[in-house]
Biopython code that builds the backbone (N, CA, C, O; Angstrom):
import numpy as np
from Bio.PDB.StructureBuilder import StructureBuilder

atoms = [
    (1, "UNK", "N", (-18.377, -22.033, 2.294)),
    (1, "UNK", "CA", (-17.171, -22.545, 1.669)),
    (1, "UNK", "C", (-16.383, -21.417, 0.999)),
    (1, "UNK", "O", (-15.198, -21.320, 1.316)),
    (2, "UNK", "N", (-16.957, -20.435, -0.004)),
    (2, "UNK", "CA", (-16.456, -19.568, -0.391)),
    (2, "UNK", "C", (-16.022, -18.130, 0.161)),
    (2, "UNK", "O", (-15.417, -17.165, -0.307)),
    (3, "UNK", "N", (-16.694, -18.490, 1.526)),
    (3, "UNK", "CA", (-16.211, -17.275, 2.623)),
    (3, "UNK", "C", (-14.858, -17.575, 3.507)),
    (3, "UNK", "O", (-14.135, -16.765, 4.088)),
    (4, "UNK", "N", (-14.764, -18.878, 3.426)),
    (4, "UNK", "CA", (-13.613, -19.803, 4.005)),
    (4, "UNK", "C", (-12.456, -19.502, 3.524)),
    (4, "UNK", "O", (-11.427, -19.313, 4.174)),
    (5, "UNK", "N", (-12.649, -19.430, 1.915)),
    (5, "UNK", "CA", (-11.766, -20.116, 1.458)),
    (5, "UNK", "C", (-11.102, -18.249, 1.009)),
    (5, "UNK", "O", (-9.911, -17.940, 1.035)),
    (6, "UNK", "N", (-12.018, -17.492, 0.718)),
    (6, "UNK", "CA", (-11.564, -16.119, 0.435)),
    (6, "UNK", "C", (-10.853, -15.360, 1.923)),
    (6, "UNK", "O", (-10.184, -14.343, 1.743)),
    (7, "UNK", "N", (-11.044, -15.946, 3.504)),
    (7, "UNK", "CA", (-10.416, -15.509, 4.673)),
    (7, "UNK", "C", (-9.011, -16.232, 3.940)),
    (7, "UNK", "O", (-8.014, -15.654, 3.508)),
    (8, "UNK", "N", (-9.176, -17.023, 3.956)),
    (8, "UNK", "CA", (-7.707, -18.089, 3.675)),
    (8, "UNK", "C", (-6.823, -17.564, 2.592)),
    (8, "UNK", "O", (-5.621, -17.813, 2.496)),
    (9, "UNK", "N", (-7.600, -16.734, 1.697)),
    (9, "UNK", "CA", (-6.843, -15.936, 0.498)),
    (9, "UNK", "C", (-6.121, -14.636, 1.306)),
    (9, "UNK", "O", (-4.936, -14.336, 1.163)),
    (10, "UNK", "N", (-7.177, -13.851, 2.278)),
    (10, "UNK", "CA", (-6.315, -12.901, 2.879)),
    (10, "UNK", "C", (-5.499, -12.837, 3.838)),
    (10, "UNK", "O", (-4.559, -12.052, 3.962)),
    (11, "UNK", "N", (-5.912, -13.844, 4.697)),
    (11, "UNK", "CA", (-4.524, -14.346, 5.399)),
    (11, "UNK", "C", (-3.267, -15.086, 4.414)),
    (11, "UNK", "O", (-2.236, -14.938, 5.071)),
    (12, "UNK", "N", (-3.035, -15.596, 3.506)),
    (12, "UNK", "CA", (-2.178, -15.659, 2.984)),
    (12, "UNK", "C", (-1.486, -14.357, 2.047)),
    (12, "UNK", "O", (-0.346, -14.487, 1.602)),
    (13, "UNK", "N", (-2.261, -13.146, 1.806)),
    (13, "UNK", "CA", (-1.685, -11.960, 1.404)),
    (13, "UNK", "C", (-1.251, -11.405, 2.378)),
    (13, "UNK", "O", (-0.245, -10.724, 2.182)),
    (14, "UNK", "N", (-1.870, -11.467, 3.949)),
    (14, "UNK", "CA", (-1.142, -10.510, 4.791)),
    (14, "UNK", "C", (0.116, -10.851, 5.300)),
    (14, "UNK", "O", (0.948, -10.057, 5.740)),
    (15, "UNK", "N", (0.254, -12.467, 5.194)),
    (15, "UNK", "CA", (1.475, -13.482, 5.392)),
    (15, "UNK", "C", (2.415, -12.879, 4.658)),
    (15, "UNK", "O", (3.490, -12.652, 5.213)),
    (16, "UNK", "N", (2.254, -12.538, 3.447)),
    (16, "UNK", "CA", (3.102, -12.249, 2.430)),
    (16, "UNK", "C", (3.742, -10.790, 2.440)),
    (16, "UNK", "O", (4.904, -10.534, 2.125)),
    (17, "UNK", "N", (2.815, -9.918, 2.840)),
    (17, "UNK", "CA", (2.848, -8.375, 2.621)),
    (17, "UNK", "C", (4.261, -8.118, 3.182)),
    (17, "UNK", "O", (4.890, -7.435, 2.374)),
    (18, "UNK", "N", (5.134, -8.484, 4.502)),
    (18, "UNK", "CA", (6.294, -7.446, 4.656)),
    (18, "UNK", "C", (7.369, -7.855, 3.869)),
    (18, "UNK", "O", (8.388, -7.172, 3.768)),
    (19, "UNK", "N", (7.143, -9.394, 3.058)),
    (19, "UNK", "CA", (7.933, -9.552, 1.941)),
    (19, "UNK", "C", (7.962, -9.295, 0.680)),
    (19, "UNK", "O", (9.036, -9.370, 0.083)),
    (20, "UNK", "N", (6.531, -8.862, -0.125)),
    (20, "UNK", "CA", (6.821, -8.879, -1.011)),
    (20, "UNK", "C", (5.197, -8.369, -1.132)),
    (20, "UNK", "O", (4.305, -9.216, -1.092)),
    (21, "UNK", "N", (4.796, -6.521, -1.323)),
    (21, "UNK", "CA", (3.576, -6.098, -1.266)),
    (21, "UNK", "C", (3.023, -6.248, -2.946)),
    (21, "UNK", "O", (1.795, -6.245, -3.031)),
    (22, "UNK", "N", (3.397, -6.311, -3.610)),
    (22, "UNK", "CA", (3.085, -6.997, -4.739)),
    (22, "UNK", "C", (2.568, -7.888, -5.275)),
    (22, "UNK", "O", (1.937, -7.906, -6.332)),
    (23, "UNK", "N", (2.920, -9.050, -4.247)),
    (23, "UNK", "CA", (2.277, -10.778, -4.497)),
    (23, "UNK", "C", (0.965, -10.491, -3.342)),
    (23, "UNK", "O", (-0.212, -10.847, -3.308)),
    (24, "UNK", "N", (1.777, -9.721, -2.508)),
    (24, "UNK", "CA", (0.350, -9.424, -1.720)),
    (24, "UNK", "C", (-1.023, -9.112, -2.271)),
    (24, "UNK", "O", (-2.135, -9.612, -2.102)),
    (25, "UNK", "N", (-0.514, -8.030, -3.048)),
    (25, "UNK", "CA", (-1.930, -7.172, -3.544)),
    (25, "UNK", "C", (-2.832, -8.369, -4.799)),
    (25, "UNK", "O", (-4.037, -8.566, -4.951)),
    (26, "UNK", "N", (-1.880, -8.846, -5.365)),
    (26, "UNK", "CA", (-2.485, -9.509, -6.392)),
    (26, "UNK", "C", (-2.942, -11.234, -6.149)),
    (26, "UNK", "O", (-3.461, -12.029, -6.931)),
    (27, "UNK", "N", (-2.383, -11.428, -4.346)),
    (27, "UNK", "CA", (-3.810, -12.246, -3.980)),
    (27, "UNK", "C", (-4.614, -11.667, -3.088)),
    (27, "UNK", "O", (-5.452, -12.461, -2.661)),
    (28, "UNK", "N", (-4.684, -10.634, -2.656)),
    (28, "UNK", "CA", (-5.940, -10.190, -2.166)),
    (28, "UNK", "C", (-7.215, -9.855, -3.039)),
    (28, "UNK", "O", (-8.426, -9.822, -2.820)),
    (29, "UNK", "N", (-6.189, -9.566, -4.401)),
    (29, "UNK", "CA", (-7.371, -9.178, -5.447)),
    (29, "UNK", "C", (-8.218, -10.158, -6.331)),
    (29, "UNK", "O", (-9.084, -9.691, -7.071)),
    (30, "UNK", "N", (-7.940, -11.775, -6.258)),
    (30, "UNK", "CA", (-8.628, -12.813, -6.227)),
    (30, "UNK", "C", (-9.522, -12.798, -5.275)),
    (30, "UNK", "O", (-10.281, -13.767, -5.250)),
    (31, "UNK", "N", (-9.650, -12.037, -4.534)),
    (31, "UNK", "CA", (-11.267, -12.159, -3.447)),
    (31, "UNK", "C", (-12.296, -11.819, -3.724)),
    (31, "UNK", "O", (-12.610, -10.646, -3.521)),
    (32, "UNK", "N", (-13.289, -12.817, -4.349)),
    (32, "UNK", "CA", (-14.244, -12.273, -5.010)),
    (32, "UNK", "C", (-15.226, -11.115, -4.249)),
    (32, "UNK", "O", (-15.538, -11.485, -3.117)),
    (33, "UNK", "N", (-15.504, -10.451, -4.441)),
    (33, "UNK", "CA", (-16.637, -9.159, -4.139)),
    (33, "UNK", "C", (-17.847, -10.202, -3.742)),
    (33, "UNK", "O", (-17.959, -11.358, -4.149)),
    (34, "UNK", "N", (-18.675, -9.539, -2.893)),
    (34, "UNK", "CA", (-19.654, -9.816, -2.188)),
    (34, "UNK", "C", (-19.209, -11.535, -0.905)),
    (34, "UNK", "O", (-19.875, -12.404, -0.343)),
    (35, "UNK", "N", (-18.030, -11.243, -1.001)),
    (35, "UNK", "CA", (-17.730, -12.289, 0.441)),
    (35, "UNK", "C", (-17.583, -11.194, 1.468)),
    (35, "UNK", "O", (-17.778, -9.987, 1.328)),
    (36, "UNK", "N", (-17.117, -12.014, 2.751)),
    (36, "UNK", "CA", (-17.577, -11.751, 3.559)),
    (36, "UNK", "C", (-15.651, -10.842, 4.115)),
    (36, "UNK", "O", (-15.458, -10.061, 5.047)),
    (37, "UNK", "N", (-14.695, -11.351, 3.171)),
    (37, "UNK", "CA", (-13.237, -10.910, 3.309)),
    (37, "UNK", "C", (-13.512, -9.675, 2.374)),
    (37, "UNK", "O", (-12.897, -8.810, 2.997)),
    (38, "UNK", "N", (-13.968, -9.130, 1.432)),
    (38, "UNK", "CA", (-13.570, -8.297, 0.317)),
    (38, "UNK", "C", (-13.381, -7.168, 0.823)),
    (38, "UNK", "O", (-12.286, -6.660, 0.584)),
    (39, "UNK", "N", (-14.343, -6.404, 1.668)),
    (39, "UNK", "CA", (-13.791, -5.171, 2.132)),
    (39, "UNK", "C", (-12.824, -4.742, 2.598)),
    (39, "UNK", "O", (-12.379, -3.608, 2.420)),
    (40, "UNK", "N", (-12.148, -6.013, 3.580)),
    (40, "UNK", "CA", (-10.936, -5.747, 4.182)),
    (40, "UNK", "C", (-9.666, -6.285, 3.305)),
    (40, "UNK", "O", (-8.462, -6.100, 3.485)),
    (41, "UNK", "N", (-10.393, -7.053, 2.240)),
    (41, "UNK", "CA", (-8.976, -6.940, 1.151)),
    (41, "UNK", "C", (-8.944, -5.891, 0.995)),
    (41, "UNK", "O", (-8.080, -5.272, 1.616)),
    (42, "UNK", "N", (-9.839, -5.164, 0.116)),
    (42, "UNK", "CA", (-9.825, -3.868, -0.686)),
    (42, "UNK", "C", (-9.313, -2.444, 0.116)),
    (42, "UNK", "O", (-8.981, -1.403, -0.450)),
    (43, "UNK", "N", (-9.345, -2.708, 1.705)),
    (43, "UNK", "CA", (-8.301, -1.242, 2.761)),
    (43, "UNK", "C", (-7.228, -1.955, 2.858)),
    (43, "UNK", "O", (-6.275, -1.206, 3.073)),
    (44, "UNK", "N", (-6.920, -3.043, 2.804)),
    (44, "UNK", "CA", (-5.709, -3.648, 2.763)),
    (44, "UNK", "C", (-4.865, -3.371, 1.802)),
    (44, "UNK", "O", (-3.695, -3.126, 2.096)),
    (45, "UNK", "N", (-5.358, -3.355, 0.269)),
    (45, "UNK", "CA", (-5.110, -2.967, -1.194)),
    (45, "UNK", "C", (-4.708, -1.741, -0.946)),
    (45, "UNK", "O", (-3.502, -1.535, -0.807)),
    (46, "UNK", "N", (-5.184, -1.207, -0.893)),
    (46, "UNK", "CA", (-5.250, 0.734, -0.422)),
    (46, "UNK", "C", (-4.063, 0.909, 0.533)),
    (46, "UNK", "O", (-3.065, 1.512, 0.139)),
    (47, "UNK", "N", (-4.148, 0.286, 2.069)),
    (47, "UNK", "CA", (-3.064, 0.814, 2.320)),
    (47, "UNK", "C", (-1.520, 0.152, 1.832)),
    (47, "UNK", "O", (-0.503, 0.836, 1.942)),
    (48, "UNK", "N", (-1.486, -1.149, 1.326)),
    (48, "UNK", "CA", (0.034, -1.654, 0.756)),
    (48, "UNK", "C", (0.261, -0.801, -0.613)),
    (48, "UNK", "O", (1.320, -0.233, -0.879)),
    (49, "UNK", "N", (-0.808, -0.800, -1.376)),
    (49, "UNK", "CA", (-0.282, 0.658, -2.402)),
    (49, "UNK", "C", (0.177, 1.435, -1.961)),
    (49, "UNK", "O", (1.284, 1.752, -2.396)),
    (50, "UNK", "N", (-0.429, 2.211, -0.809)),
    (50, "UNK", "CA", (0.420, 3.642, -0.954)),
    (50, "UNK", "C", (1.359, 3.283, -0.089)),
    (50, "UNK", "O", (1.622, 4.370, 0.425)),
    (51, "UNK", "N", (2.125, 2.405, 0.484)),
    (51, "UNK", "CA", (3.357, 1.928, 0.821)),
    (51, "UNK", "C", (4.291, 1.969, -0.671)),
    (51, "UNK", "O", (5.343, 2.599, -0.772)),
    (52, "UNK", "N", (3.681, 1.183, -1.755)),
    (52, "UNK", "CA", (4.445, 1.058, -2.769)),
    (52, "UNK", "C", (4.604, 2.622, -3.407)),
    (52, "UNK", "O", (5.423, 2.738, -4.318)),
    (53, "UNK", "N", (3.881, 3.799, -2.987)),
    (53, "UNK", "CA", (4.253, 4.997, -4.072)),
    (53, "UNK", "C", (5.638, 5.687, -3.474)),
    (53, "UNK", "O", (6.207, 5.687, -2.383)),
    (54, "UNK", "N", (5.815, 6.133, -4.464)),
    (54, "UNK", "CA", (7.103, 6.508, -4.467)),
    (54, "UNK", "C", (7.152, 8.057, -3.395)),
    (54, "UNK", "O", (6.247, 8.874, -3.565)),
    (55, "UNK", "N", (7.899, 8.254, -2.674)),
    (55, "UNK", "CA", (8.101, 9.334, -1.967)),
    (55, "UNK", "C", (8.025, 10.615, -2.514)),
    (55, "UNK", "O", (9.013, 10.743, -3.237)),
    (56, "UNK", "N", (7.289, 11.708, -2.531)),
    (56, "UNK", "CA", (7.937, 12.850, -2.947)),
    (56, "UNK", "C", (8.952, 13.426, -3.616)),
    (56, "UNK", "O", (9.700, 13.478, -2.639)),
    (57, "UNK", "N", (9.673, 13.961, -4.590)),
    (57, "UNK", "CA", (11.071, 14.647, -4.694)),
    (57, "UNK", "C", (10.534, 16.248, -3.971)),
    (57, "UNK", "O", (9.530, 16.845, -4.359)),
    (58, "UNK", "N", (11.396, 16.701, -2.935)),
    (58, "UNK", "CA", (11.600, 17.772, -2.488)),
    (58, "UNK", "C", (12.200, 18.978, -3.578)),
    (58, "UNK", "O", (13.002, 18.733, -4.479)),
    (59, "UNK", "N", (11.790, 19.932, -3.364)),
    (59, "UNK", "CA", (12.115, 21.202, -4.245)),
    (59, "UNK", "C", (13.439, 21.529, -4.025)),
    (59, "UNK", "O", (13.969, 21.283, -2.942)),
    (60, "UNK", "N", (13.893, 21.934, -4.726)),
    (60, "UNK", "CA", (15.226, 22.428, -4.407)),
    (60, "UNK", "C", (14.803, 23.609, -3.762)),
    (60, "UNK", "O", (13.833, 24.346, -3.935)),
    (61, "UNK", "N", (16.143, 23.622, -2.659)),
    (61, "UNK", "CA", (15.789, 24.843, -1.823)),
    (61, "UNK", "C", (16.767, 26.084, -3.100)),
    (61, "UNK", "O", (17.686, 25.580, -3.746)),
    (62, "UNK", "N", (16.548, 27.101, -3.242)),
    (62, "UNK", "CA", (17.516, 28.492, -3.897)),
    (62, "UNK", "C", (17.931, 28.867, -2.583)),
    (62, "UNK", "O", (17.329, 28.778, -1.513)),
    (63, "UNK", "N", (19.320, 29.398, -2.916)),
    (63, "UNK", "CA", (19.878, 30.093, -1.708)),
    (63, "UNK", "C", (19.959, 31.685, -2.072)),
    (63, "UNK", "O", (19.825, 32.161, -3.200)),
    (64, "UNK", "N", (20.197, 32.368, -0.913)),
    (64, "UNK", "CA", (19.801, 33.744, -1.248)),
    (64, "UNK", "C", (21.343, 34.552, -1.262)),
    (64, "UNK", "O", (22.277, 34.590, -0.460)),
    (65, "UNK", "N", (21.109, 35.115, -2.490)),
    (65, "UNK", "CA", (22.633, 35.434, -2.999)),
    (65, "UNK", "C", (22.929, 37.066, -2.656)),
    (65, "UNK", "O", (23.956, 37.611, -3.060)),
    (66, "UNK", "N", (21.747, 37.890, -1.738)),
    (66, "UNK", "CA", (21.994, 39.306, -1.287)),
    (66, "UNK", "C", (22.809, 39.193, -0.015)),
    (66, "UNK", "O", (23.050, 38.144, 0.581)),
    (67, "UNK", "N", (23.304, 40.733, 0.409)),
    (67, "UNK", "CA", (24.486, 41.053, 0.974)),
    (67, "UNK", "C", (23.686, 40.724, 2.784)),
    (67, "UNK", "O", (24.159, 40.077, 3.718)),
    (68, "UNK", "N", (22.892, 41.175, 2.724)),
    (68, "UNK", "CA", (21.867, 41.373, 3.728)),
    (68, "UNK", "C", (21.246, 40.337, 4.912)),
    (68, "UNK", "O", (20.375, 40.591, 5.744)),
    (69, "UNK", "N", (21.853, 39.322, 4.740)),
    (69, "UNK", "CA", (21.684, 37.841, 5.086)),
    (69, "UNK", "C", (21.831, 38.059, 6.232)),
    (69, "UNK", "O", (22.641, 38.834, 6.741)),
    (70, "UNK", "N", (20.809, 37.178, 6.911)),
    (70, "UNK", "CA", (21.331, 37.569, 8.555)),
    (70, "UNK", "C", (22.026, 35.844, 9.571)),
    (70, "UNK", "O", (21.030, 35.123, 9.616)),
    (71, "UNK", "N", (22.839, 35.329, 10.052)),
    (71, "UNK", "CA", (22.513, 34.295, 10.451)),
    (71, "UNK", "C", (22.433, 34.038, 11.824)),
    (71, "UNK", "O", (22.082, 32.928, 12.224)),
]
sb = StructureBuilder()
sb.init_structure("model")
sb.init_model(0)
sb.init_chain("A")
sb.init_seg("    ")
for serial, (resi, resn, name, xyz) in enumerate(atoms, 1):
    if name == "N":
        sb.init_residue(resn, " ", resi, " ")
    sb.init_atom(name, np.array(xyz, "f"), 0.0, 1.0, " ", f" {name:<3s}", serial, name[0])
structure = sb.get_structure()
């Protein structure tokens, strides 16, 4: 029953995930540990987080202010 009902929790987070990875994560994370869904909540968790991190900021490039420049 409780293996049932925790598949039924992650199919309704993965339902959810390309709308809204947030509601996702926080019903996958109602899956109690030691069912038979938890592991694949928990790479599921993992990969919609790092969907949610924020991109990099790139360095500013410096431009080179000598005479010598070749292009």
């Amino acid at each position: 029953m409780v293996s049932r009902w925790s598949y039924q929790l992650l199919s309704m987070a993965q339902d959810r995930s390309p709308y809204n990875l947030t509601e996702a994560i926080a019903i996958a994370r109602m899956i109690p540990s030691g069912t038979d869904a938890y592991e694949e909540a928990q790479r599921q968790i993992q990969s919609w987080q790092k969907m949610l991190e924020p991109l990099p900021v790139p360095a500013p490039v410096e431009e080179e202010t000598g005479t010598d420049s070749q292009y």
